[in-house]
Structures are given as structure tokens and as C-alpha cells.
N, C-alpha and C positions, 0 to 999 in steps of 0.2 A: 120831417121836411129837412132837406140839407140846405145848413146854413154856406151862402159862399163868401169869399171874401172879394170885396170889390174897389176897384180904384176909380179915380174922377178921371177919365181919360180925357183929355183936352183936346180941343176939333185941331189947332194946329200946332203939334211939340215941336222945341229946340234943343238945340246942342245941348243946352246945358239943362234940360228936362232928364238926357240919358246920360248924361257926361258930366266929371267935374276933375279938376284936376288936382293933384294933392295938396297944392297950395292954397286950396280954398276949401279945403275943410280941417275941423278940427273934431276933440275927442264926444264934444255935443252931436255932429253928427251922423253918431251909431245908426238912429231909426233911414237911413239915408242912404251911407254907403258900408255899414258895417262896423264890426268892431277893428278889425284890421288894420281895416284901407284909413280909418276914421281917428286909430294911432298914428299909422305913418303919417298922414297931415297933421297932426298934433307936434309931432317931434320935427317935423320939419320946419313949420312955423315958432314953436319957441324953444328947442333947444339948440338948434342950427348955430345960435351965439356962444352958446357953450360949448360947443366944439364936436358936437356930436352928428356925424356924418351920416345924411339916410338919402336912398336913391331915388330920386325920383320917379313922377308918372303920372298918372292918372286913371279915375275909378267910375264902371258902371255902376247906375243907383239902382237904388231898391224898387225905384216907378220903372225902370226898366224892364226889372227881371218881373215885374206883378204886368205891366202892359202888355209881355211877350207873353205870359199864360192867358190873359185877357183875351187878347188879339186873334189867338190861337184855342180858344174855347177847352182849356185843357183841364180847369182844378174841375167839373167834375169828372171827366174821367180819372184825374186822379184821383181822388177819392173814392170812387167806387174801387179802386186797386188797394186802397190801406185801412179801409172800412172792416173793422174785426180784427184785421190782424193782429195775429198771435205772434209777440216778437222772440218767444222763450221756445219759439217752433224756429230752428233755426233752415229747416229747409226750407218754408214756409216764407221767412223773411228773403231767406235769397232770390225767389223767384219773385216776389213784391217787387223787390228793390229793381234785379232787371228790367221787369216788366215798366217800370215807370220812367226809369232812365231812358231806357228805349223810344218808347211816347216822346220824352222832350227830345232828343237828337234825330228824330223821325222827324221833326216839326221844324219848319226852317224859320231864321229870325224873321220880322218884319224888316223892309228894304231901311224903314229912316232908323229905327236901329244899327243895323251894318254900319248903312254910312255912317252914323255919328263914330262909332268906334272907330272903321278907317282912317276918317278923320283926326281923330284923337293922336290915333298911333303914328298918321304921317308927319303930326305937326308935333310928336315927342322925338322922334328921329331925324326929324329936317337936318340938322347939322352932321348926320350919320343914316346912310340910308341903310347902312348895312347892321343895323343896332339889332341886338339882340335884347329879349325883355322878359321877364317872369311873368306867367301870368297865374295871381292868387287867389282861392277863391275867399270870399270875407260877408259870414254871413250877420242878417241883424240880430240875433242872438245868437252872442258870441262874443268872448275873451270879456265874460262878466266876471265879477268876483268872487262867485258861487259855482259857478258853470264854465270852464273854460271853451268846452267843443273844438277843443284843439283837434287837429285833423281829420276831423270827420267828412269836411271836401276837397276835394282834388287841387292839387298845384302843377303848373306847367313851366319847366325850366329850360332853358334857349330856346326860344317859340323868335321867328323871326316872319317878316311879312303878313303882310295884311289879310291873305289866308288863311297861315300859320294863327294869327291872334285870334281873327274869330275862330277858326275851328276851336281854339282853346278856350273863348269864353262861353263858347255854348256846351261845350264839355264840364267846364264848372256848372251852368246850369245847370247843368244835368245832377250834378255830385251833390247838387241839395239833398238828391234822394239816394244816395251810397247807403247800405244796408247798415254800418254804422251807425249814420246820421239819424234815420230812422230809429234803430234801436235806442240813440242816444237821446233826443228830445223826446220818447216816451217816456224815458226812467228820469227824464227830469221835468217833467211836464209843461213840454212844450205844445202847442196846437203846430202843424204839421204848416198850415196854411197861413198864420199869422208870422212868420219868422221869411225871409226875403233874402235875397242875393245877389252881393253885389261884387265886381269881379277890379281887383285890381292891377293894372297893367305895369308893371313898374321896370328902371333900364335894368341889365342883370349887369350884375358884381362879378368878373371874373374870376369867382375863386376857383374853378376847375384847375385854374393856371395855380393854387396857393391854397388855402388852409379856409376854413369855416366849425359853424359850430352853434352853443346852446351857452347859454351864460343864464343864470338867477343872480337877484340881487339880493338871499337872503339863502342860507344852510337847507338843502332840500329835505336831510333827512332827521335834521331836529327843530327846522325851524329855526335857528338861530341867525338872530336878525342884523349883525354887526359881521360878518362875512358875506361876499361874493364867490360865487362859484362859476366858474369859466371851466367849460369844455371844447376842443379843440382837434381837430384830426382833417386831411389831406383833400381836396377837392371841395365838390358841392354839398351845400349843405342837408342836404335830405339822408344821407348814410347816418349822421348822427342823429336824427331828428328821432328816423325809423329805428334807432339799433342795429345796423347791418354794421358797426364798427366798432370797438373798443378805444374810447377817444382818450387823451392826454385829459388829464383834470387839474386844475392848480384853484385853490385856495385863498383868496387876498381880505385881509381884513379893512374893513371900511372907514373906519372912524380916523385910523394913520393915517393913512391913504389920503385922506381929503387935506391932512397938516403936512402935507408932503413929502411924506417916507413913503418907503419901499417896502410893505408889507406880505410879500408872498407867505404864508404859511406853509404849503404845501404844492408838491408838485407830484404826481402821479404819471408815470408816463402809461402809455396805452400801446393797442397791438398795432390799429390800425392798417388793417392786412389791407382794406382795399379804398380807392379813391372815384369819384362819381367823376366824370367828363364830360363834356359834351363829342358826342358819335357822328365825330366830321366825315362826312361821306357815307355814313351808314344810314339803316333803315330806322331808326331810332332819335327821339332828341339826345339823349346820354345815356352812355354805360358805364358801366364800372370794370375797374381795370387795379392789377395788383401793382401794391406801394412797394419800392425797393428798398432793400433789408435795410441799407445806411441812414434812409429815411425813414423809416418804423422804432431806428433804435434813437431816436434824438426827437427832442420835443418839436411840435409844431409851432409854438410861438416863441418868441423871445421874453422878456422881462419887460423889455420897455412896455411887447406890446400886452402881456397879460394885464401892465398896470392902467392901462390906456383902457381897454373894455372894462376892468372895473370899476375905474373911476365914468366911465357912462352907464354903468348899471345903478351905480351910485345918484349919478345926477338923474336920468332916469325914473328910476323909483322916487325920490323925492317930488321931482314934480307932478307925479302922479298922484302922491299921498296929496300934494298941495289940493291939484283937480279935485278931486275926489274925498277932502276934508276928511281922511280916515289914513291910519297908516297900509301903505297898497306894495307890498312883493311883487316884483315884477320878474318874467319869463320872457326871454329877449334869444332873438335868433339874431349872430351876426357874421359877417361874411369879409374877406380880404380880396382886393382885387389883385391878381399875379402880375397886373401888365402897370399899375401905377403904385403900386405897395399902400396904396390907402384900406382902412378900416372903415365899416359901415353898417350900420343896424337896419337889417332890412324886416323886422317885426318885435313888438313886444305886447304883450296880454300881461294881467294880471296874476300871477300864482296863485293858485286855485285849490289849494291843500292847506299847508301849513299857515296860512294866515287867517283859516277858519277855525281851527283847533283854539279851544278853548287852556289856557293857562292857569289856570285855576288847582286842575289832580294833574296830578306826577303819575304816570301808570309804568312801569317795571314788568318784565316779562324775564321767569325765573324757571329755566330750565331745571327737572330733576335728575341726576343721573345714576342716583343710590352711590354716589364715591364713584362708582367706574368709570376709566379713561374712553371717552368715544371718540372712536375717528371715524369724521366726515368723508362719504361718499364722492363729493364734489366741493369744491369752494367757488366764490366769485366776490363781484360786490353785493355787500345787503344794503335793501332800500326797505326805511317802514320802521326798525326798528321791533320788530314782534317774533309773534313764533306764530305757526300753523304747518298743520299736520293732515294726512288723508291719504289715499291710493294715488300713485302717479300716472298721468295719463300722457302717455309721449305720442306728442301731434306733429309732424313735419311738416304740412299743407294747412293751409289757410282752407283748402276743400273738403278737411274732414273734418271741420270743429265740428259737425254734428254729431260724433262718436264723445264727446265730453258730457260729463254729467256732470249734476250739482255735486262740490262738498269735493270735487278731484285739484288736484296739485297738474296744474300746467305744466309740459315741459316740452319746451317746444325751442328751435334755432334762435329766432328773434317775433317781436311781433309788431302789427302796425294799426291800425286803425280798423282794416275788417276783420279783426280778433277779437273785437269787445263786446259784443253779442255773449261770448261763453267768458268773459275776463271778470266779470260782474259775481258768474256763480263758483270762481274759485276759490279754493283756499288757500293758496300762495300760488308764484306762479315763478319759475324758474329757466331761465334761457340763455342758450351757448353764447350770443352776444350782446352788446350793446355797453353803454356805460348809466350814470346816473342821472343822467337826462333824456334819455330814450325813453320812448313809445312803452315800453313796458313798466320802465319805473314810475315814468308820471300819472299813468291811469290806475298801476296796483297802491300809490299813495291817496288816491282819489277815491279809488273803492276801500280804502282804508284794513287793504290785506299785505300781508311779506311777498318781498321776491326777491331774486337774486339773480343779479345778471353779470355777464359777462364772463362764465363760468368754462365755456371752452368745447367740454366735452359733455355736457348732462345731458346731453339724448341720445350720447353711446352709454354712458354710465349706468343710465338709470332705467329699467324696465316696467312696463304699463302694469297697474293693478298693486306694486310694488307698494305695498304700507311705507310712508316718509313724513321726518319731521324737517321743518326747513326753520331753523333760527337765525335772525337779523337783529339779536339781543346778544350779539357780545362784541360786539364794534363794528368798524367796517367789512371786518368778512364775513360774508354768510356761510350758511353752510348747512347741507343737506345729511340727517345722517339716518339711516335705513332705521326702519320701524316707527310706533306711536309713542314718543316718549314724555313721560308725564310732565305737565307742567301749570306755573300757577302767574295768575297777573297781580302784582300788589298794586294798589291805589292810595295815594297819600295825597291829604286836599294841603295847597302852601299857599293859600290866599291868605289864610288869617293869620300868619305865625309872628308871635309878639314878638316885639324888638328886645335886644338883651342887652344889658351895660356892658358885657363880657363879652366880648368878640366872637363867633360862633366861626369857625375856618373850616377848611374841609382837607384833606388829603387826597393827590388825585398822582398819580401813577401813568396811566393810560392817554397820553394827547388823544386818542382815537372818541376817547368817551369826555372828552373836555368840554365840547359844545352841550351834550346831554346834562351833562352833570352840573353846568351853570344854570342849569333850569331851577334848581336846589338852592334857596333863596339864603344867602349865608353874606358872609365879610370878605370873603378871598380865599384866598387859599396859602395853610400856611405848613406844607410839605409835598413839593411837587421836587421827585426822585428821579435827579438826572440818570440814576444809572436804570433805571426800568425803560429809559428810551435807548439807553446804550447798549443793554443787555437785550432786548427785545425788537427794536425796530435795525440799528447800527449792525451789532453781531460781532465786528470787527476788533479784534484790540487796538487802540492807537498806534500803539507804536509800532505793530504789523503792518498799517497803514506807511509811516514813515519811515520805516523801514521795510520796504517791500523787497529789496532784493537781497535781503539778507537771511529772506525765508528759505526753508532745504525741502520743505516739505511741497512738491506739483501740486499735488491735489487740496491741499488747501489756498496755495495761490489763483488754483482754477476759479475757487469758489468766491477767492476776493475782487478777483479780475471780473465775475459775472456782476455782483454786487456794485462794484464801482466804476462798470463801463461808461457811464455816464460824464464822467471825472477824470481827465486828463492828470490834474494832481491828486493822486487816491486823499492827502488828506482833506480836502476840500469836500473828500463825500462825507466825514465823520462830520465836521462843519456845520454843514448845510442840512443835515439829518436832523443831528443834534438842536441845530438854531431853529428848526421846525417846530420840533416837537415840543422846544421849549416855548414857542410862539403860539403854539396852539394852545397850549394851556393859559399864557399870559394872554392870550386877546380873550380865550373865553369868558375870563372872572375882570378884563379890564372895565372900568382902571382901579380894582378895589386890589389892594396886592397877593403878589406872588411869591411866594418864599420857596426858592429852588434850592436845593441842599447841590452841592459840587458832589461832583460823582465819589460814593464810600463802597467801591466794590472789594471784596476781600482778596489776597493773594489766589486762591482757590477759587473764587467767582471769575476773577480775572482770567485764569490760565483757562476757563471754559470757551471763551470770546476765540472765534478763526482767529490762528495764529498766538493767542496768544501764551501757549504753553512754550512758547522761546523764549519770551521773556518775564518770567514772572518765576518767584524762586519757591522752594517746598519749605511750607511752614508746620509748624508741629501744632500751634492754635492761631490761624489767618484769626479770629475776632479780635484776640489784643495785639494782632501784628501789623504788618505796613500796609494800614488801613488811612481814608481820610487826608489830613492836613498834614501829618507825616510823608507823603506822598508828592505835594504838590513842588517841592521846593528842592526835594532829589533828582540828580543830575541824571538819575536811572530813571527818572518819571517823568521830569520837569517840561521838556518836548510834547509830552503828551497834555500835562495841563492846559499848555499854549493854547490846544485845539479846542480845550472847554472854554476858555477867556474868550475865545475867537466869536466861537459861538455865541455866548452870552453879549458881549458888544454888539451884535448881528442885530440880536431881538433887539437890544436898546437901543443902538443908533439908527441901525437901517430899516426896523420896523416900528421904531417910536414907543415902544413897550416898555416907557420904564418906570411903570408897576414894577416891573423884577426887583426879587431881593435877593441877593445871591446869600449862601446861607453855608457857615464851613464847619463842616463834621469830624469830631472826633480830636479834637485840639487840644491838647496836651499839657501845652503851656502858653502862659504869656507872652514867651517869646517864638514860640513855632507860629502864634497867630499874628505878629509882627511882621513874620519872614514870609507868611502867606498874602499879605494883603499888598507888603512890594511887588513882590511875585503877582499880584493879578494886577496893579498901579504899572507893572513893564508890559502890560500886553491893554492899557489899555482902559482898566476897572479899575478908578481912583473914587476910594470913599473919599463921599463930601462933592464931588462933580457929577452935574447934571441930578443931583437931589440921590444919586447912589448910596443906598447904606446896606451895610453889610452884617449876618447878623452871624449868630454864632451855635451850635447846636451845643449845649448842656446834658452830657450825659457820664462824664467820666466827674468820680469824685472832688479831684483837682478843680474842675471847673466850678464847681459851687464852693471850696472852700477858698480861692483865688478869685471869686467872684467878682471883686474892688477892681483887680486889675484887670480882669478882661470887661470890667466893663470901661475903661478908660481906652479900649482897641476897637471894640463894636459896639455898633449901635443897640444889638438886643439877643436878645438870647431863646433861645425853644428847647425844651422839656423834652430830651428822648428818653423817656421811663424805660424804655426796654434794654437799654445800656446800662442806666443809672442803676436800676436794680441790679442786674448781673453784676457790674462791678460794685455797686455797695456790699451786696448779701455774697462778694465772692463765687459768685457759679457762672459756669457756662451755659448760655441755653440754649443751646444748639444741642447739650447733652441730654436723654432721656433720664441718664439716671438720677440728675438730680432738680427734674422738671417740677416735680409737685414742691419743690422750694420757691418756685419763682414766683413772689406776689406782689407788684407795685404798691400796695396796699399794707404793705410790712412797715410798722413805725420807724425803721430806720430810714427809708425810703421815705416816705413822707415828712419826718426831721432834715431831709437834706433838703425836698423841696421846699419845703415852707422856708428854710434860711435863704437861697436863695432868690424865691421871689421877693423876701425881705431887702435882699442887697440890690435887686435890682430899681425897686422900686425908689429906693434912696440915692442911687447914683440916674436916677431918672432915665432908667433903658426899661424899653419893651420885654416884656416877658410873657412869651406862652409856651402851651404843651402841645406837640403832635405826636405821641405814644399811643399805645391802643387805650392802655388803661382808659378813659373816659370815655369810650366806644363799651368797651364791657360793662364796668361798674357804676350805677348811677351815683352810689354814693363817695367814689372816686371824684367825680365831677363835683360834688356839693362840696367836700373838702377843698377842690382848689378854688370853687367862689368863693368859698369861707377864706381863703388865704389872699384873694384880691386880686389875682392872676388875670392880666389882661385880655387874654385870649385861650380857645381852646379850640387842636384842629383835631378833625375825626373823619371817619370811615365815611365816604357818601351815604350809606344804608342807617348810620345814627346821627347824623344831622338834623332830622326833623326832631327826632324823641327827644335827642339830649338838648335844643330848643328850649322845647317846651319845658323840660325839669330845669335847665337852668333859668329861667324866667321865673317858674317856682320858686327857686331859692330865692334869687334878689327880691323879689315881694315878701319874700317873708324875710329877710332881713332888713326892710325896710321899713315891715311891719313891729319887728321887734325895738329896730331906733326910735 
């Protein structure tokens, strides 16, 4: 016997039986008019004081949308239509899905339905007869915490008149049953007949005139909950939504943000080849239409306005968490109007991914490649973080996902909501556009498989059946590379790791892998290598920079001039790079500190950097030559320091980062570190202001046996074993021939440390190590507990072990006391 569902139909409804307007409902009632419509009243009613702009409207209820199937004797014919259905039949689903769509747009409203909507809509436009409106669909399951159902029904954008609206809300009726939708509340087990639809009318934002987009209030691809992530690109907001555009991404840390700096971390510009409009005069509500080159190559927002959307993803999220007595990620669509320059949040749902992820195991995804160098087929952005591998199957059409099998690699333009039917049985899924907030990322983070978007060209590149491995485990690029190649997941549980007296630090390299890597439960970080951002993200020499027309070389001016198009003054892109990356690492581990070594690239590293073989001279051994602190204060360098100061003041004044320790390598003497710290006091970086200390890298013999004096210059000193041995034991280690001499573990070597941490301990400065030695050797590590060494920083990958062994120790030295 088929059970139905039934409503109390009342002999005579009112207005406000089908209608409510958004100021009278709040996030309580979901069962009512949805999860959507049931936000925007939420945010309009209390965060409207905090300065957070949403557009108004008004929403059908859920006794609307169950009256009109009532009314119209429809659920059991619809039920006899999805009775069986097989949803893994993907022809099968298509013709359901029509078939019942059909049925409701076949079925005309009941009349006091109409009316009330007419009503509705003439009395939101009375002051504008001419208003244009969104109309959304917002179903009652929907934008839960577990479930998001993000686009599984239809949205309508500049819908105008009273025609125009109904035809649009009986069209969202209808998209209850979009093939999708269907396939989506099977696999999460929804009953088909107990979920409702209620349709929100709201005014439109003109952003077709201006810019829109997707913003999180929390790191999409690691979860890291002290960033916001703003997406941004040309018209209306549905190109970014779907992935039909390659949007601008900037980066703002949260926790500045709200004490009043200026935290951009990163800015990423996008292609944004094309803008949604609305199609004045044509047969359509909007088209899309190509962005011009001037506008493609410059960001779509400003600074003010990046900080503006994330301070309301901020506020935002908070209230939510308040609602909802749980900490709640929030997923916020917002939009800029062209004709008043105002900003406006016209939806937010809950984050539906990373806030369900368990914190507990650490999981690492470790490509093999036997030593050989692989080059990638395609790049783009990686979302997911994993690796997955299989035969590629290149889909252009949304009408052929029934040639997809299980266990195939997607590779398709872009995808949208009737692509999740086969999205479900892929094993990565790959496409020419979109960014990190597009339809494909949010649903392959959900299904909890790799993708890679925004790739360009991977459905010319890549051929169907083609064996591919697609890895999203080496930072933000992904990358596709032909064949199955082996690979392994490590699992490290970091719930339990006992605390240590010994400062446990990490060494981190990579801003890309910064937010990852704070997941690794330690003290801070105490070697983050300005030159791996300068050599790796930058490229440029400085002084090629500030000196640009003094380059002879075209082709590599070409390659600076691409580089720094952005940047009217070239050295403000070294700056602003630089201030990035060091930002990203300092918000990752804030506020536990940051210890940033100033950039130690060799004369020979250096002259690798565009342009910089003009200026940089030939050394017969760059390791003991004009390396370091030697560097900073020559009138051949000193211009270029400037740009590092610049930078570092950036993080700590304008992004409020002052965790940073700035950290100077390779110091000579007493008095070259004197000459250094004026030298960063004239740009700005005065030890002892603003709680600024400066520490000192210990690696050349001098500095441990002048130990007294520099500790009267800096606040504390770091352990570069890797120097300290080469110049105690005399060798080079850049040489093979005399590699098997090099051993941290040499008692000379260890005689200098142990004096050292002696001296500093006595002139009361910090002292730790960030060498490898303690990443290799465990019983390297027991020696410097044994010496009382305040801290020790290591590789990401010996962080947990050397933990646990040094916990080991101090218990048993505790035990021996």
C-alpha cells in the first residue's frame, strides 16, 4: 500500500498561509520555507546591524508547494514515475526525471496561489515597477551540515513581471525533481515526498553591471579555520558558481582582520574570459559575453572590498556557530551592484565538507616515482589534496555521461549539478575550467575524491581510456601525469601527542603547504626560508627588479615584464610576493611563532633568479662567500635588502602578524650584526618595538665562541648544524668527495653545541636547533635534551616520531632526578 504524504488543507488560506516575507522568518524556519530563503531572513534580521547587506524579498512556503501537489492530485502519479528507480541507470534517471518535471509544469497553479505571489511581488516593487528579481529555489532539506543539496534546483536571474515570476516559481517546482535532485536525496537518504519547496523571490543585485562570486569562511582545501577565501570574477554570479570561469582568489586571514589590519595573504588573479549579463532584447533572461583583455588582466576587487566580504564571512560564520551551538563554516554567495557600488550577500549554507572531517589522523598521500623526474600532462588548481588514478574518460556533453563507468577519471570542460549522477563513481575528476569554488570542486570534496580544475586545455590534452594519475598532494597545483603510478597513504593519529618541555618547531619551506602542515600539532615554526619563496614563487632578482632598465638581455625583460604585469613599480611585486608568503606561513602556526631566516641565497643561487646573472659576481666557493648578513649592509645589495624589510613590516604591521621573528644568517661578527639590525631599524624593523626580536642563526664557528657578544645583539640564536659542521670539520658539503665526513654527530661538533647552548642559557637567550640532524638521528635529539636546548625544529614528516622520543627522554630524565 502506498503510503502518501498529506497536508491539513484549511477551507479558507491567506496570504500569509503561501507567503512570508524575509523579514519574518528566521534560521528556525527551515521546515517552512527552506534552508535558503530561511538564511536570508536570518541575516537580515540580525546581522543587518553589523553591517552586512542582504536583498531583500519574499518566500513561498513549503504548505504551498505540498497544497499545489495536493490540489492537483499529483504525488501519486509521481510516485508511480520513481517507484524502482534505478538511479545508477543513468538513461533510466533521465527519462524519470523528465517525465515528472513535465507532470508538474503541465499542471497549472491553483488561482489563490497565483494571486498571493502576484501580490507579493507587486507589493516588493511598488517603489519600482520596473524591478528585476532572482527567483531561488530553497528546498526543506537543504544547506544542513551534513548535506548541503547545493544546486540541485533551478535558479532564475532577471525574471521581471508578474508572468515572468510565476512562470519562474513553477519552474523551480518543478526542479524538486531535476535528475540531480533525485539522484542526490537517494544517496543520502532522503524520502523523495517528505522534503518541500519553497521558492524565494528576492530584488537582483546588479552585478551583470560589476563583479560577483563565492567566498568560504574557512580554507576549502585543508580546512583551516582562521582564513577566508573570497572568489571574484565579472558579472553574475552563476559563471562562478557553475565553473564556466576561472575567478580571481584572494586569501584574508581572520583573526587580524577582526583587530583591524589588513590581512590579505594572497591574491591569485584568474582568466575570467567571460561575464553572465542580462540579454536586453533577446530571447533569453542572460548571456554570457567575452571580458576585455584590460579587464581580465587586473583583479576584480579592490582591497578595501576583499577585506569587507571577509570580515562578513567572518561575522557570518560566527553567528552561525552561535545559532547552531557548534562551530559552523559557512559557504556564502555574494554579489556587487554596478549601479550603486554597494556589496551584498545574497546566500549562505553551511560548509559541508571540511567541517565534517575528523581531526584526529593526519592522512599524507605519497607519490612513488622510483627517482624519475615526471612531467605532468596538464596542471591546474588541485582541490582534495589526494591522488587517484584510472582510464580517462573525456565527456564534452552533459548527454553523454552514460558512456562513464565506474573507477573512470572525469575529464570534461566544466561541470554542474546534472553531472552528479556519474561524479559520485569517479576517481578524480578533471576540467578545463572553473576555480576552487566551483560545482566541481565542491561536490569532488564531498565525495571525498581529487580534482583538478581550471586546467585550460585537458580535454585536448587528454585521450579517453588513457591510463592517468592525477595528484592534489603537492600543493596547490595539481597535476595529471600519464600512466598508474604507485602510490602509498600514510596515517598518523595526533590526538594524543604528549606535551614536551622542549619546544617541538617545524621547518616549513612551502607557504603553499602552510595551512596543511599546521594541522601537525607542534610550537611554531622555527625555520621558515625566505629564500624558497624567493627562489620558487618570486624568480626575479631584486635588483633586476630595481633595476629594470639596466637589463641588455629582451628576453628575459620579456619574462619579468609577464611576471610583474600586475605592478606598475616592478619592485612592489617582489614585496607583495614576498609579504605573501611570509603571511602565509605566519597566520598558519599563529600566534605560536615564526622564525623567518632573511634571505641566505649563494652568489651562484642568486645569478639563477631572471636577471640576476648582471648582477651577481663569480665565486670560486659562493658557500663561504657573499652569503647572508655580509649581504645586507653592501651598497651592492643594500637596495635589495630594503625589499625584504618592506616585506616583513607588511606581515607585521599591515597584517598584524607579529608572531614573526625575523632571523639573520650567517653573521660573522659582532659587529656585521650591529650593522644589520640598523640597517633593518632604517627600513622600519626596530628590535624591542612592537615586542620585535631578532634572532640570530649559529652556524659559523665564531658565533659560538663570541657567543657572550652576540648574545648582548640578539634575542636568541638557532642551531644550523649543517654549517656548523662543514665549517668546524673544515669541508664542503656541496662536495662529494668529501661527503661521508660530514656527521653532526662528530664530538667536535657536538663540543661546540653543548658550549653554546651553555652560553646562552647564562646570558638568558633562546636557544634552539633547525638542522636536519634531529630529523635523522634520534639519538642526536636525546643529546640536545640532555643539553637543555630549548627548542627543536624539524622536517614536517619527523615531527610526530621525534615528539614522541623526546617525551621519552624528559620522563626518563625526570625519572632519574
Amino acid at each position: 500500500m502506498v503510503q502518501t504524504t498529506r497536508v491539513n488543507l484549511a477551507s479558507s488560506n491567506t496570504q500569509a498561509d503561501f507567503i512570508l516575507d524575509f523579514e519574518q522568518i528566521n534560521i528556525h524556519d527551515i521546515p517552512r520555507v527552506g534552508g535558503k530563503n530561511a538564511s536570508l531572513g536570518e541575516m537580515i534580521q540580525q546581522l543587518a546591524p553589523q553591517g552586512v547587506r542582504v536583498p531583500t524579498g519574499f518566500a513561498t512556503t513549503a504548505y504551498a508547494y505540498r497544497y499545489f501537489i495536493q490540489q492537483a492530485g499529483l504525488e501519486e502519479k509521481l510516485r508511480s514515475h520513481l517507484t524502482d528507480l534505478d538511479i545508477e541507470d543513468v538513461t533510466a534517471l533521465r527519462h524519470c526525471g523528465r517525465s515528472v518535471r513535465s507532470l508538474i509544469l503541465e499542471t497549472p497553479f491553483p488561482p489563490e496561489i497565483e494571486a498571493a505571489i502576484a501580490r507579493a511581488y507587486l507589493n516588493l516593487c511598488a517603489d519600482n515597477p520596473a524591478l528585476d528579481v532572482a527567483v531561488r529555489s530553497s528546498a526543506t532539506a537543504e544547506d544542513l551540515p551534513d548535506a548541503s543539496f547545493a544546486g540541485q534546483q533551478e535558479t532564475y536571474l532577471n525574471v521581471h513581471g508578474v508572468k515572468g515570476v510565476l512562470e519562474a516559481c513553477h519552474k523551480c517546482f518543478a526542479s524538486l525533481f531535476t535528475d540531480r535532485a533525485i539522484s542526490y536525496r537517494t544517496i543520502k537518504g532522503f524520502d523523495h515526498f517528505t522534503v518541500a519547496l519553497s521558492v524565494g523571490v528576492q530584488r537582483m543585485v546588479r552585478s551583470d553591471l560589476a563583479t560577483s562570486g563565492v567566498m568560504f569562511s574557512i580554507d576549502t582545501e585543508t580546512g583551516f579555520k582562521n582564513a577566508a577565501l573570497v572568489t571574484a570574477a565579472y558579472g553574475l554570479g552563476e559563471n562562478v558558481v557553475q565553473g564556466a570561469v576561472n575567478p580571481d582568489e584572494y586569501l584574508v586571514f581572520k583573526p587580524t582582520l577582526h583587530q583591524g589590519y589588513r590581512p590579505i595573504l594572497k591574491k591569485h588573479l584568474g582568466s575570467k574570459e567571460i561575464k553572465m549579463v542580462y540579454d536586453v532584447g533577446g530571447s533569453k533572461l542572460t548571456k554570457n559575453v567575452p571580458v576585455s583583455e584590460v579587464d581580465r588582466q587586473r583583479y576584480a576587487l579592490t582591497d578595501d572590498e576583499i577585506l569587507t566580504l571577509a570580515r562578513w564571512a567572518g561575522i557570518i560564520e560566527d553567528h552561525y556557530s552561535q545559532v547552531r551551538d557548534t562551530y559552523t563554516p559557512m559557504d556564502i554567495e555574494w554579489a556587487k551592484d554596478g549601479l550603486t557600488g554597494e556589496l551584498f550577500i545574497v546566500q549562505a549554507r553551511p560548509e559541508t565538507v571540511q567541517s565534517q572531517k575528523s581531526g584526529s589522523v593526519l592522512r599524507n598521500y605519497v607519490l612513488h616515482s622510483e627517482n624519475q623526474t615526471l612531467t605532468p600532462l596538464v596542471t591546474g588548481q588541485a582541490v582534495g589534496e589526494m591522488i587517484g588514478q584510472g582510464p580517462a574518460r573525456v565527456i564534452q556533453s552533459v548527454q553523454n555521461i552514460a558512456d562513464f563507468q565506474p573507477g573512470d577519471v572525469l575529464i570534461t570542460q566544466r561541470t554542474d549539478p546534472d553531472w552528479e549522477p556519474i561524479m559520485k563513481r569517479a576517481s578524480a575528476i578533471v576540467t578545463d575550467q572553473g576555480g576552487r569554488t566551483c560545482h566541481a570542486a565542491i561536490i569532488a570534496r564531498e565525495m571525498g575524491i581529487p580534482a583538478i580544475v581550471g586546467c585550460g586545455n585537458a580535454t585536448q590534452r587528454l585521450t579517453t581510456d588513457q591510463a592517468v594519475t592525477i595528484t592534489c598532494a603537492e600543493g596547490e597545483v595539481g597535476k595529471v601525469y600519464a600512466g598508474q603510478i604507485p602510490f602509498t597513504v600514510e596515517e598518523t593519529a595526533i590526538d594524543q601527542l604528549p606535551q614536551t618541555r622542549t619546544q617541538i618547531l617545524m621547518n616549513v619551506g612551502n607557504p603553499e603547504e602552510a595551512f596543511r602542515l599546521a594541522e601537525i600539532p607542534c610550537d611554531g615554526v622555527g625555520l621558515a626560508r625566505m629564500e624558497f619563496i624567493i627562489a620558487n614563487h618570486i624568480k626575479v632578482h631584486p635588483l633586476a627588479l630595481l633595476h629594470f632598465d639596466q637589463l641588455e638581455d629582451n628576453q628575459t625583460k620579456r619574462e619579468i615584464d609577464t611576471l610583474t604585469a600586475l605592478h606598475t613599480h616592478k619592485p612592489d611585486y617582489f614585496v607583495e610576493k614576498l609579504a605573501h608568503g611570509l603571511g602565509m606561513i605566519a597566520a598558519a602556526f599563529y600566534p605560536n611563532p615564526v622564525v623567518i631566516r632573511l634571505s641566505d641565497l649563494k652568489s651562484n643561487e642568486y645569478a639563477n633568479l631572471l636577471g640576476g646573472a648582471s648582477f651577481e659576481p663569480q665565486e670560486e666557493n659562493p658557500m663561504i662567500g657573499w652569503r647572508g648578513a655580509s649581504r645586507y649592509t653592501d651598497p651592492r645589495y643594500r637596495d635589495a635588502f630594503a625589499l625584504e624589510c618592506q616585506a616583513l613590516q607588511r606581515v607585521r604591521q599591515n597584517m598584524g602578524l607579529t608572531n614573526v621573528i625575523p632571523m639573520v644568517p650567517f653573521c660573522r661578527t659582532p659587529e656585521e650584526g650591529r650593522n644589520v639590525l640598523a640597517e633593518m631599524a632604517r627600513h622600519g624593523l626596530q628590535r624591542g618595538e612592537d615586542g620585535l626580536q631578532v634572532y640570530v642563526m649559529c652556524e659559523i664557528p665564531n658565533n659560538v665562541v663570541l657567543a657572550d657578544e652576540f648574545s648582548q645583539i640578539f634575542d636568541g640564536f638557532s642551531i644550523g648544524s649543517n654549517d656548523l659542521t662543514q665549517l668546524t670539520l673544515g669541508l664542503d658539503r656541496d662536495s662529494a668527495l668529501v661527503a661521508h665526513l660530514f656527521d653532526e654527530r662528530s664530538s667536535g661538533v657536538k663540543a661546540m653545541i653543548s658550549y653554546v647552548i651553555e652560553k646562552a642559557k647564562k646570558n638568558q637567550r633562546k636557544i634552539g636547533i633547525c638542522g636536519q640532524a634531529p630529523s635523522d638521528y634520534p639519538e642526536f635529539a636525546q643529546f640536545l635534551v640532555q643539553q637543555g636546548i630549548d627548542s627543536i625544529s624539524l622536517n614536517p614528516d619527523s615531527v610526530v616520531k621525534t615528539t614522541l622520543t623526546v617525551a621519552e627522554m624528559e620522563e626518563g630524565r625526570r625519572d632519574v632526578h
